[in-house]
N, C-alpha and C positions, 0 to 999 in steps of 0.2 A: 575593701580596696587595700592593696599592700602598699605601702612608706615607701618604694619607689615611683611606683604609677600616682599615686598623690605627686611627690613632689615633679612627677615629669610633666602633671597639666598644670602643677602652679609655674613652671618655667623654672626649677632653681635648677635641674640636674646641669652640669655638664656633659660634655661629647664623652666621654672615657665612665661619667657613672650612668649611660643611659641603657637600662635592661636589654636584653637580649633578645625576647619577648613582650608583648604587653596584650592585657586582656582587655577588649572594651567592651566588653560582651553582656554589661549593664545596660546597654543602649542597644538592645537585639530587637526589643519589641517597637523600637520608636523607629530606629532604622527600616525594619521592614515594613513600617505603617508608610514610610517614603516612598519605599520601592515599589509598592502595591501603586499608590499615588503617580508615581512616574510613568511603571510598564505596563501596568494590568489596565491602558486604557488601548482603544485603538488605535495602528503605529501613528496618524494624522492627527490626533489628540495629545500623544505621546509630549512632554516637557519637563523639566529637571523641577525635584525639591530639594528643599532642605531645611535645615532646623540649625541654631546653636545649642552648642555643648555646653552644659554648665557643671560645675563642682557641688551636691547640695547632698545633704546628709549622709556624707561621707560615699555617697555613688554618683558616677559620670550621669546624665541624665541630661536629655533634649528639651529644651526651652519652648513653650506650651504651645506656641503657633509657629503650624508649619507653613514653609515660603514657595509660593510658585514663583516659578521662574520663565524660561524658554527652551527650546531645542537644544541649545548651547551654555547655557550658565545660569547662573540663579545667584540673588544678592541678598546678601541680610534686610530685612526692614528694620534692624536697629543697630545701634552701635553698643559694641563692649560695653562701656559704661553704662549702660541701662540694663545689664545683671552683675549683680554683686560678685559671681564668681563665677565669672567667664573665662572658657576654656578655649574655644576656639569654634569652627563651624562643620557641616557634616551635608554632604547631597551626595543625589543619584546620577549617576550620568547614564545618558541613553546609547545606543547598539553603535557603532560605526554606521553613516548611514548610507554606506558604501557595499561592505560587506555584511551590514547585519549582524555582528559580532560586536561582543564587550573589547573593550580595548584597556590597557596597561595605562594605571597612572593619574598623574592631575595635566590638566591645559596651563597655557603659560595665563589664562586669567584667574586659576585659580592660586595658582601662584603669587600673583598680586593680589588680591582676595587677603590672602593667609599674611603675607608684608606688610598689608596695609592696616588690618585690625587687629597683627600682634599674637596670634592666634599660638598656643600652646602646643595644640593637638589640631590638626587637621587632618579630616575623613571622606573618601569618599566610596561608593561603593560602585563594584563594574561588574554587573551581572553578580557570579559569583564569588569574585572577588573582591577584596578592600584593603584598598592602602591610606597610609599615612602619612603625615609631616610630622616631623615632631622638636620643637625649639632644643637647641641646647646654649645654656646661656653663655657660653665662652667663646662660640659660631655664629650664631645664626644673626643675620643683620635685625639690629632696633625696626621698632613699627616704625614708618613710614609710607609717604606713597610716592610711588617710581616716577618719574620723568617720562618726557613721551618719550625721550631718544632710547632711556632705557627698556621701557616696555618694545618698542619697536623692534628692539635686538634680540628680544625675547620670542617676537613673532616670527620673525625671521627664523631665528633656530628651529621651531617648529615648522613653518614651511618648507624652510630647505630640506628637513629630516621626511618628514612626511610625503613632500613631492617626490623626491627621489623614489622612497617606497611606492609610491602610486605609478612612477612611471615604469620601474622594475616590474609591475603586474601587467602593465597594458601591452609592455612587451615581448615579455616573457608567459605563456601559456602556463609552464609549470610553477610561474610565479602568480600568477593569479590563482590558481589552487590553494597558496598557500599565503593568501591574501592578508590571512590575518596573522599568523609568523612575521612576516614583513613588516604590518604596521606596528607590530608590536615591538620589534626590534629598534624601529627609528623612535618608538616611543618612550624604552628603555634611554635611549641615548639620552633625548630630547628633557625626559626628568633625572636622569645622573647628573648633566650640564646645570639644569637649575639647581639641585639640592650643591653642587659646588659652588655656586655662585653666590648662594642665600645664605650658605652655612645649616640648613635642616637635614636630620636625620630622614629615612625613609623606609616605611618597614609596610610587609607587604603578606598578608596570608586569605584562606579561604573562608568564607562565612562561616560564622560559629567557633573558628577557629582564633588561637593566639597569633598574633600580628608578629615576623618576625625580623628584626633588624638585618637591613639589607647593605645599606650604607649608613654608617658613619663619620662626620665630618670629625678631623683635629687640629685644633688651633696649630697653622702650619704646615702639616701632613694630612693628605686626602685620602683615606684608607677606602675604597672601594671595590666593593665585590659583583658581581652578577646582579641584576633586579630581575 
């Protein structure tokens, strides 16, 4: 592990020293132990895992039991403080169950998820792809947990972004072709808006691949790019 990717799961980096790339690809074999878990059942069986990250002998590594969850989301069964060097959490999310297609990103629950237990590095994996959160400690808001009002506004932002996509497809023919272009665009919005609100980083690449910083947050200035 290189002296960046250390100090970006122990939370010291700043927005401006946060790498370009990052490799988490010590956690290849535990991630797709998930996604077997998740997708390889039949789609009515189909539900979200996941595992925590920890820091342990100098490699990222998944914390020994992994978490069923539901169609929709999946919670730790323990808190931070019950590993010594916790990193943050990591699940599978399942197809759109609309278009059958992976979709771009985290939910506004996991978002509070990653708020709530402080989380360094958060991972999730979307079919092929996997994206990040990643603290920068000069941004990103302290652990706590959000308010209903707050989370509510959070819901909001995502049905508003989402509905609108859904209803561009039902009435548009050529937008339903490209059904999943569309979700994916209100989904890019939907986590641009949170990573500015949160203050977390968000880096975004393909399995096996190096993860690459898409947005970065600065204390004052929003520098953002495409997701």
């Amino acid at each position: 592990m290189d002296d960046l990717l250390r100090q970006l799961v122990q939370g010291q980096l700043k927005s401006g020293q946060l790498p370009r790339t990052i490799n988490v690809w010590d956690l290849e074999e535990g991630l797709d132990d998930l996604r077997r878990r998740s997708l390889d059942v039949p789609p009515s069986q189909q539900v979200e895992w996941g595992r925590c990250i920890v820091l342990q002998d100098e490699r990222l590594q998944l914390a020994h039991h992994p978490v069923r969850g539901w169609d929709e989301g999946v919670d730790p069964e323990c808190s931070p403080e019950e590993h010594e060097h916790y990193v943050g959490f990591a699940h599978i999310h399942l197809p759109d169950a609309i278009t059958g297609k992976p979709y771009l990103g985290f939910s506004e629950r996991d978002f509070q998820g990653t708020l709530v237990d402080g989380d360094n590095l958060a991972l999730v994996c979307n079919g092929s792809e996997v994206f990040a959160l990643a603290r920068a400690s000069d941004c990103a808001k302290p652990r706590r947990v959000p308010d209903m009002a707050e989370f509510a506004s959070w819901e909001k932002l995502y049905d508003d972004l989402i509905g609108q996509a859904r209803g561009e497809m039902a009435s548009d023919p050529r937008a339903r072709e490209r059904s999943s272009i569309a979700l994916n665009h209100a989904l890019r919005q939907a986590n641009r808006e949170m990573c500015r609100r949160l203050g977390f980083a968000f880096y975004r690449g393909l399995w096996g691949q190096p993860l690459v910083l898409v947005y970065r947050p600065l204390p004052g200035v929003l520098t953002v790019r495409s997701l």
